[in-house]
PABAMI-832904 format. One record per residue (C-alpha): y negated, x negated, z negated. Coordinates in pm, whole numbers, padded with zeros to 5 digits, always signed. Example, Ala and Ser with C-alpha at 12.3 -4.5 7.8 and 13.67 -1.06 7.14 Angstrom:
+00450-01230-00780 +00106-01367-00714 
This chain:
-01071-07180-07630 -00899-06864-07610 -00496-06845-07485 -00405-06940-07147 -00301-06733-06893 -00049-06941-06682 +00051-06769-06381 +00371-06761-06148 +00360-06932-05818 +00275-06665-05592 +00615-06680-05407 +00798-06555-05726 +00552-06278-05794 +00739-05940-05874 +00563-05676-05658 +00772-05409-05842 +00567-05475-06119 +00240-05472-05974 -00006-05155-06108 -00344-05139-05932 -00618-05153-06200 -00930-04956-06056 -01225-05186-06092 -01468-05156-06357 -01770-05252-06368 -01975-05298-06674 -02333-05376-06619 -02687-05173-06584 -02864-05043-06337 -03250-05111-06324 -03561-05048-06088 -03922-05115-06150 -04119-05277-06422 -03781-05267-06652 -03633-05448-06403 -03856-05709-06368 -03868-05697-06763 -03461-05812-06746 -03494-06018-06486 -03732-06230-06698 -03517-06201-06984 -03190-06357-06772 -03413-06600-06665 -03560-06704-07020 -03333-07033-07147 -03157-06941-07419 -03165-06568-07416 -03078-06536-07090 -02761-06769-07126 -02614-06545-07407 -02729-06200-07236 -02542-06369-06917 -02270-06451-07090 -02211-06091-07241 -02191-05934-06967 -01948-06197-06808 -01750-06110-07092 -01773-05768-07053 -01629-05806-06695 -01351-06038-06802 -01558-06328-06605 -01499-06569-06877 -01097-06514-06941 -01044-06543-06549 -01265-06859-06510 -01204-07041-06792 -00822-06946-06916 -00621-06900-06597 -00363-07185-06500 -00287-07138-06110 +00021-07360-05970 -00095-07367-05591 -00249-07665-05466 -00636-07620-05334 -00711-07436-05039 -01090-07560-04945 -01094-07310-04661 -00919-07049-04457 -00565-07215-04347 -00344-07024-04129 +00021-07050-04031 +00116-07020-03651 +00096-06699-03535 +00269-06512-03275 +00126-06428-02971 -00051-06102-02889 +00098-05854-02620 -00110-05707-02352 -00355-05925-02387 -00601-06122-02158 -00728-06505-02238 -01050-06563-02243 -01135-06927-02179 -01413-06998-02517 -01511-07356-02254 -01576-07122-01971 -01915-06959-01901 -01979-06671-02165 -02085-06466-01819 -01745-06524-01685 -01574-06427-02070 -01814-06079-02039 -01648-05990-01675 -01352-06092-01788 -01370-05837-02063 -01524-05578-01868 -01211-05610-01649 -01033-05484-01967 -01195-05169-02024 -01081-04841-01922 -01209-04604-01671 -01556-04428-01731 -01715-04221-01517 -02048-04357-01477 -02225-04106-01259 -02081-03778-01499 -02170-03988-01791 -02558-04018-01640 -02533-03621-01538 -02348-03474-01795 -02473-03280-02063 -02508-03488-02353 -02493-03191-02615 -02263-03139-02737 -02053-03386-02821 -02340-03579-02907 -02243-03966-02751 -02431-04318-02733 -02467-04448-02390 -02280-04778-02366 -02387-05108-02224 -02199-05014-01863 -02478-04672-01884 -02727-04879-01846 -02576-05109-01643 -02529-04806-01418 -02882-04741-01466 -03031-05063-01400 -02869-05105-01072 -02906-04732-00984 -03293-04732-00968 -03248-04482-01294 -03447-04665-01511 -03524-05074-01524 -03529-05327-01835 -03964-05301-01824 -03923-04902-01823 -03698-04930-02162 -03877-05184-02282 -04196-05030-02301 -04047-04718-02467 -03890-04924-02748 -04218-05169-02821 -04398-04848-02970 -04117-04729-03188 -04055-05058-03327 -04430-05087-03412 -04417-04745-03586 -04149-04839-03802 -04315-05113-03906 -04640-04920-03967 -04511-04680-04186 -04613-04653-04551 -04417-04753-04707 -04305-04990-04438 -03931-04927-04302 -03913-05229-04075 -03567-05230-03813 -03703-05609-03724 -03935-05849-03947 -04023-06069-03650 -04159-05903-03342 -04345-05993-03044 -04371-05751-02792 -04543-05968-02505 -04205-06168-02552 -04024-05897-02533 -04216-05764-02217 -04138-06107-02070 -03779-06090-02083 -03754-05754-01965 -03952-05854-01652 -03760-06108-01576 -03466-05863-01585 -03576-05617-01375 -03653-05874-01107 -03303-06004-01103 -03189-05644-01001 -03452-05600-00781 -03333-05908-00613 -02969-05745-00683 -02885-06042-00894 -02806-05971-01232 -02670-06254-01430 -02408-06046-01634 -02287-05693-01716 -02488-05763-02013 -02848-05846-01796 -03139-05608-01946 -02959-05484-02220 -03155-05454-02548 -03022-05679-02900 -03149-05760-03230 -03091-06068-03389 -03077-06075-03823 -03294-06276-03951 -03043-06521-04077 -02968-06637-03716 -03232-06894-03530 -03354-06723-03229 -03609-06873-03082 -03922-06849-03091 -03905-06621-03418 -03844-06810-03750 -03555-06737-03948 -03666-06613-04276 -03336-06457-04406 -03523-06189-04546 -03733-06419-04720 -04118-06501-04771 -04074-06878-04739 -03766-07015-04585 -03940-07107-04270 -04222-07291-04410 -03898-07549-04524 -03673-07477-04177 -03842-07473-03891 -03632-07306-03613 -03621-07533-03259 -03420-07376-03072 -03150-07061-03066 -02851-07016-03267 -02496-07103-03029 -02455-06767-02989 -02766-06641-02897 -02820-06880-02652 -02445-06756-02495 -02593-06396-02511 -02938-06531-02342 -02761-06701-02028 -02600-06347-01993 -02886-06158-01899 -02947-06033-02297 -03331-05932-02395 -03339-06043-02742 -03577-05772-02918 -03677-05987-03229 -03533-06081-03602 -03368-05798-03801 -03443-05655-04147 -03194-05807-04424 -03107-05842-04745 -03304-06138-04886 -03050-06416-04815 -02790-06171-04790 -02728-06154-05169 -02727-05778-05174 -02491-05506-05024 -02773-05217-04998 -03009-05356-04759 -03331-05315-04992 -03609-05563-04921 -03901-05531-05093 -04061-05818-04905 -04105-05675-04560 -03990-05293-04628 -03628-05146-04669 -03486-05065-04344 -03373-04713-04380 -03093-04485-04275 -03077-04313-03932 -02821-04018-04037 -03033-03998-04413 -03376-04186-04418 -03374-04147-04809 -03034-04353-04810 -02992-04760-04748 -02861-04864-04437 -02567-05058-04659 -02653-05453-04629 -02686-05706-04563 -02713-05664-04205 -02969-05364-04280 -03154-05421-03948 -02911-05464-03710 -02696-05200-03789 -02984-04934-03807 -03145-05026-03487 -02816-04960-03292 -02754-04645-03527 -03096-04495-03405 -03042-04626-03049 -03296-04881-03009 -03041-05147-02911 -02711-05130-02778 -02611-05408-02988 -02704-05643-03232 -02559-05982-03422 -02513-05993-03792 -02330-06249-04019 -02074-06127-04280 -01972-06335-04567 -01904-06060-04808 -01879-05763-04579 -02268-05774-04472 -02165-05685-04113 -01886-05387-04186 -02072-05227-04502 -02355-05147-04332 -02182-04992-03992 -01986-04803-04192 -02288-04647-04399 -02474-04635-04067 -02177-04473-03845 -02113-04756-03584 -01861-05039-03516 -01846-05396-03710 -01697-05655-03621 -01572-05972-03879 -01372-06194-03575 -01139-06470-03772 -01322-06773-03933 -01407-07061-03677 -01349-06791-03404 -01718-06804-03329 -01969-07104-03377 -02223-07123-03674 -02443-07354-03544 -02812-07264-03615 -02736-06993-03836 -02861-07041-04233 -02508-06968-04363 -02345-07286-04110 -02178-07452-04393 -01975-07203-04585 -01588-07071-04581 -01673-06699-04575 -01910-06631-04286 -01904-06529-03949 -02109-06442-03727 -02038-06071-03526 -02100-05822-03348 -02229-05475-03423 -02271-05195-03140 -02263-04809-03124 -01857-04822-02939 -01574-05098-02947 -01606-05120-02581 -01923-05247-02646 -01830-05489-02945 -01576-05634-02690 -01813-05727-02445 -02042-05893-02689 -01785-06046-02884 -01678-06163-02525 -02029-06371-02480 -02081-06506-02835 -01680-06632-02904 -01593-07011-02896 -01494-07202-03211 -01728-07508-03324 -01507-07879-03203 -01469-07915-03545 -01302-07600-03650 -01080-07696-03313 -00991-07969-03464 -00931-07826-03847 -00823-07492-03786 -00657-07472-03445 -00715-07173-03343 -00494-06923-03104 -00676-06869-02766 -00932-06590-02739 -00767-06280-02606 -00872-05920-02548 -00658-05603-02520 -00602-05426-02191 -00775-05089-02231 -00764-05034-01829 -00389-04968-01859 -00068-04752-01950 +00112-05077-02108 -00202-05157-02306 -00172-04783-02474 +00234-04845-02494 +00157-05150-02716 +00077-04952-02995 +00399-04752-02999 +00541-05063-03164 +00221-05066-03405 +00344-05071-03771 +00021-04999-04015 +00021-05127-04389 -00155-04915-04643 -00209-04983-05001 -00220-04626-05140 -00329-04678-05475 -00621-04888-05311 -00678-04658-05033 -00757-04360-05250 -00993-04577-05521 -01277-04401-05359 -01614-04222-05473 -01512-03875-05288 -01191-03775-05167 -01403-03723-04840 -01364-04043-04813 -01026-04065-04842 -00914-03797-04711 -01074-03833-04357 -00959-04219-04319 -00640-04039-04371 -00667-03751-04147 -00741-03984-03851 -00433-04238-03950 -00239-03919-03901 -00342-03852-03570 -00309-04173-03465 +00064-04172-03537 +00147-03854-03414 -00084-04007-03060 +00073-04279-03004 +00378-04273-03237 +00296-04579-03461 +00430-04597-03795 +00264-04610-04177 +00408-04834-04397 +00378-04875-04797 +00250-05195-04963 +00143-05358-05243 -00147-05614-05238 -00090-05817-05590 -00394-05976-05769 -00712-05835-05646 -00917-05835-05909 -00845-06191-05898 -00972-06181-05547 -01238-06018-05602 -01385-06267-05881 -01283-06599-05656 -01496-06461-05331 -01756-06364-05626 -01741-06762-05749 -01709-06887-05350 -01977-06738-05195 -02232-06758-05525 -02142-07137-05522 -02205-07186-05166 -02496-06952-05172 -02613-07153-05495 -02547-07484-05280 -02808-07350-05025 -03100-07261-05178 -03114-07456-05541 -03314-07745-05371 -03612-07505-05273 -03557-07330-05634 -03635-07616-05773 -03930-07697-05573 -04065-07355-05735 -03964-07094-05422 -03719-06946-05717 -04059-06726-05835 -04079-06607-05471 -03767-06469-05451 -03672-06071-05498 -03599-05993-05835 -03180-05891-05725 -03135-06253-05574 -03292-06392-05906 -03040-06181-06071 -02748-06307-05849 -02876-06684-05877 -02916-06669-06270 -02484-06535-06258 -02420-06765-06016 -02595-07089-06227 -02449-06994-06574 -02137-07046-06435 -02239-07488-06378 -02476-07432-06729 -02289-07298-06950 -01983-07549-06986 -01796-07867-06832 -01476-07646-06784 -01715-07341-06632 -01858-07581-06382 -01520-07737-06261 -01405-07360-06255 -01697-07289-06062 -01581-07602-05807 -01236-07497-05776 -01163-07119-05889 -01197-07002-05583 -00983-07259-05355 -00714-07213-05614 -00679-06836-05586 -00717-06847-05186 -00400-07006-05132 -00184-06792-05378 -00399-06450-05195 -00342-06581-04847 +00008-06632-04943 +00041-06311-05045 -00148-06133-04727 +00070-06373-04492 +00398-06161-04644 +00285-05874-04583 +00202-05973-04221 +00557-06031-04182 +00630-05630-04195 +00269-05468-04085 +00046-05533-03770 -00299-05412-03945 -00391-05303-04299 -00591-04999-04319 -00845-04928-04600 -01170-04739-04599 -01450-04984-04527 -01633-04869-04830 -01524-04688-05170 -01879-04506-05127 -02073-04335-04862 -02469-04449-04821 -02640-04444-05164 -02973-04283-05207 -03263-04514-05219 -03435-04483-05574 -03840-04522-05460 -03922-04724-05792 -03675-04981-05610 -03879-04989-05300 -04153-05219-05457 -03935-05454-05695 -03576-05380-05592 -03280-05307-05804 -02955-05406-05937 -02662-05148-05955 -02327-05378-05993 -02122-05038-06001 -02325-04969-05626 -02234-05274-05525 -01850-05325-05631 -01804-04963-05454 -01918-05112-05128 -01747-05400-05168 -01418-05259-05264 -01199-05304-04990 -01391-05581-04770 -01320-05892-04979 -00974-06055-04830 -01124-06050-04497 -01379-06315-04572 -01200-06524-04863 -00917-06518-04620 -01105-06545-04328 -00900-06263-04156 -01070-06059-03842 -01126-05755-03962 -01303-05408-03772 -01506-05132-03925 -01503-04787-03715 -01643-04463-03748 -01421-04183-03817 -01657-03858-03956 -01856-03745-04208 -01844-03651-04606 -01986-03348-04681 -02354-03446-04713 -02375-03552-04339 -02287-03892-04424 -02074-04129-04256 -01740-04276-04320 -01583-04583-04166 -01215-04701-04196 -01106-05069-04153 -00868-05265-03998 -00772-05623-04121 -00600-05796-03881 -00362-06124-03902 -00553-06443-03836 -00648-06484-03461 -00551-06144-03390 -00855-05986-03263 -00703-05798-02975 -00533-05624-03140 -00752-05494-03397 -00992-05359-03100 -00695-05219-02903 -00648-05004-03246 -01017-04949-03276 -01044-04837-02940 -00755-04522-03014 -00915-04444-03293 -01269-04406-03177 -01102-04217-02910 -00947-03972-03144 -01303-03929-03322 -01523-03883-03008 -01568-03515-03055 -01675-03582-03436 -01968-03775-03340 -02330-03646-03441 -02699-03737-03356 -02841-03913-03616 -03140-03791-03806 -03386-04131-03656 -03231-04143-03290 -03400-04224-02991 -03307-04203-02667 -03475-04521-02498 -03275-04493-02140 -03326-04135-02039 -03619-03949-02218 -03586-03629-02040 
């Protein structure tokens, strides 16, 4: 046994003394056959212990799991202290009809000028129509549901067709699709259209039931041992709105993977660089709204799956609190990390999505408590005037751990504008222990993942699997093989740390409003094509995407990823908000100014169709 580590209660901790440590990662990177050579290796039982166990060591895995003496009592899952109320704000009722939530929000949102949107020239600046376009549209006599419909079917079908395949959604059925859309356009005809959400276009990830698709989860086999019955809580909410659900989108297999590569069904790809990932694991559903096949989409986020890939993809994520939204009949229903979220091309958008699908489960009512769902008032001066008070926390030393200075740099730029808009104020702090974080949400959600799918590993689906989720399962297992104290680590590590880290994050709430990071420390990494067949692992990939994503699900904080420019390949950058718990309004009434500082930055991606006016 090497020397304990005892630490401090977190209350004593002495921020003066805290140095930020960039992260380093220590572990290969492999495609193709060698891959698949390794991955056999890892999985080999005695070999692959030690070889595991190496690189653990490497990473300082072992010291932190097995050495570390933490004072604070167990946290199981997110807790949070009463918070204060939010300021120009409207309640949402999460019992009420979602239709009645989605006009509520769309009360919220500021003026747009729906006929110069329709006849303006849309180059440049290059803009996605919003939901309330094709609203305008529908009931216009522009265009109908069956008219959009039937120019997204083929483009789906040729991404699917492509060799090699790039699927946007792994479970498709147009005459479904056709279905819905009918039904749509006859409920304007009749001028009857259920919500401001009727006829628009969403894809689904394949980790959410939606039915009558299975729910794979990227897999090959997961629904020949869950069969799906019926739709996810949420989806059914966006269904009695009016919402023509286009199919299941591409994923990372189970969602163990930040890139988006799927060698099962084809790697979705990305619309501003088709040689790049998407960022994962909500591959699909953040490409299809990138290229504008969908206005919207859902994904779930348990380890920044829903902001990692908006950011690489140049739209809008959004992580609401934990419990904020219902699980049920989603595959990740039991853990403490995930949510399920919206993604869309503006926040507007996210708002009135977010709008349909909110409403905590009864029994995170009961646990959790959560405030009452409120949205910002956009529509007015006083909204706007709420920000004057806004005081924004930022890390530095954090902030700038980044690939590019790009990066950086324009997350900055924009945070200066915004102050100098609307006269909010930056404010230094210091965010102790994250590399402490970082390794408990690594232990929380491989245990829960582990928790999952070991059953059907051991009825032999293990050999079925990609060879990255072997990877992550074989890390995630040697910590219950390899010792007694390893295995109660594995129990407990992580519900240790999260009360001494929420702790923490809860003080610094007391002086800031947000915290502000980049989403990711990288912009999109290029696809390697010998990992288009077998997949890859690339840890140092993977901790750069991760970087600044982690408190926000360990935590269970609401957290918002928006697009803010480009690096100086083309690619684009997204900056993040982490919010206190519950505080969703405001982290979209600060979304919404800073998308509105950026709208002249936008640009067409590479892969972008225009599906609502083709001339």
């Amino acid at each position: 046994m090497g020397k304990k580590r005892v630490m401090v209660p977190a209350q004593e901790v002495d921020l003066s003394t805290v140095k930020y440590e960039p992260e380093a990662i220590q572990a290969p990177h492999l495609t193709g056959f060698i891959f698949k050579f390794f991955v056999s290796i890892i999985e080999a039982p005695v070999i692959g212990s030690l070889l595991i166990s190496y690189l653990k060591k490497k990473n300082k895995l072992v010291e932190l799991l097995r050495n570390t003496v933490i004072p604070e009592a167990p946290m199981f899952k997110p807790e949070f202290p009463p918070q204060e109320p939010e300021h120009g704000v409207v309640t949402l009722h999460e019992d009420g009809k979602p239709e009645d939530r989605v006009e509520s929000a769309l009360k919220c949102l500021p003026d747009y000028d729906l006929p110069g949107s329709w006849n303006g020239n849309q180059d440049p600046p290059f803009k996605y129509w919003k939901i309330r376009d094709y609203a305008y549209a529908y009931r216009s006599g522009l265009a109908t549901p069956s008219i959009v419909a039937e120019r997204i079917i083929p483009i789906i079908e040729e991404f699917s067709s492509e060799k090699p395949p790039q699927p946007l959604l792994i479970s498709f059925d147009a005459e479904e699709v056709r279905k819905q859309a009918a039904a749509s356009t006859k409920r304007f005809e009749e001028g009857k259209p259920l919500s401001i959400l009727d006829g628009i276009f969403m894809a689904i990830k394949d980790d959410i039931d939606c039915f009558p698709h299975p729910s794979k989860s990227g897999s090959t086999w997961m629904h020949q041992v869950r069969s799906v019955k019926k739709d996810a809580v949420c989806v059914s909410r966006l269904r009695s709105c009016g919402v023509i659900l286009l199919g299941k989108a591409n994923m990372h297999e189970f969602g163990m993977g930040t890139t988006g590569n799927n060698p099962n069904f084809g790697t979705a790809r990305n619309p501003h660089a088709p040689e790049r990932y998407t960022g994962g694991s909500s591959s699909g559903p953040a490409a299809i709204v990138a290229s504008g096949l969908c206005s919207a989409a859902l994904g779930t986020d348990g380890g920044g799956s829903i902001r990692i890939p908006s950011s690489l993809c140049g739209v809008v994520g959004f992580k609401t609190t934990y419990g904020r939204t219902d699980m049920e009949g989603s595959l990740c229903d039991a853990g403490t990390v995930e949510i399920i979220g919206p993604i869309a091309s503006t926040v507007e958008d996210v708002m009135l999505v977010y709008a349909a699908i909110l409403g905590s489960s009864l029994g995170n009512r009961k646990s959790l408590q959560p405030s009452a769902p409120c949205l910002p008032i956009l529509s007015a001066h006083d909204g706007l005037n709420a920000l004057e008070s806004l005081r924004i926390g930022k890390y530095t030393a954090w902030f700038n751990d980044v690939n590019s200075t790009d990066i950086s740099d324009k997350c900055e730029d924009i945070l200066g504008l915004l102050c100098k808009a609307h006269g909010c104020r930056m404010v230094e702090i210091v965010i102790p222990e994250l590399h402490e974080m970082r390794n408990a949400h690594l232990v929380s959600i491989g245990s829960e993942m582990l928790c999952s799918v070991n059953p059907d590993c051991e009825d032999g689906k293990a050999a079925r699997m990609t060879y990255d989720t072997r990877t992550s399962l074989a890390l995630f297992r040697s910590f219950t093989a390899s010792d007694y104290v390893a295995a109660q680590c594995l129990s407990f590590l992580h519900i240790l740390f999260r009360r001494r880290i929420m702790y923490h994050h809860m003080a610094i709430f007391k002086n800031v409003d947000v915290i502000v990071t980049p989403t990711t420390g990288m912009t999109a990494p290029v696809i390697p094509p010998s990992a288009l067949q077998h997949g890859e692992t690339d840890m140092q990939v993977t901790g750069d995407l991760m970087r600044f994503i982690i408190a926000a699900n360990l935590l269970g904080l609401p957290a918002i990823s928006v697009p803010v420019g480009f690096d100086k390949q083309g690619l684009p950058i997204g900056l993040q908000l982490i919010g206190r718990p519950w505080g969703e309004a405001s982290l979209l009434r600060v979304a919404s100014a800073i998308e509105e500082l950026c709208v002249t930055s936008k640009k067409r991606p590479v892969s972008f169709y225009d599906v609502l006016r083709t001339n």
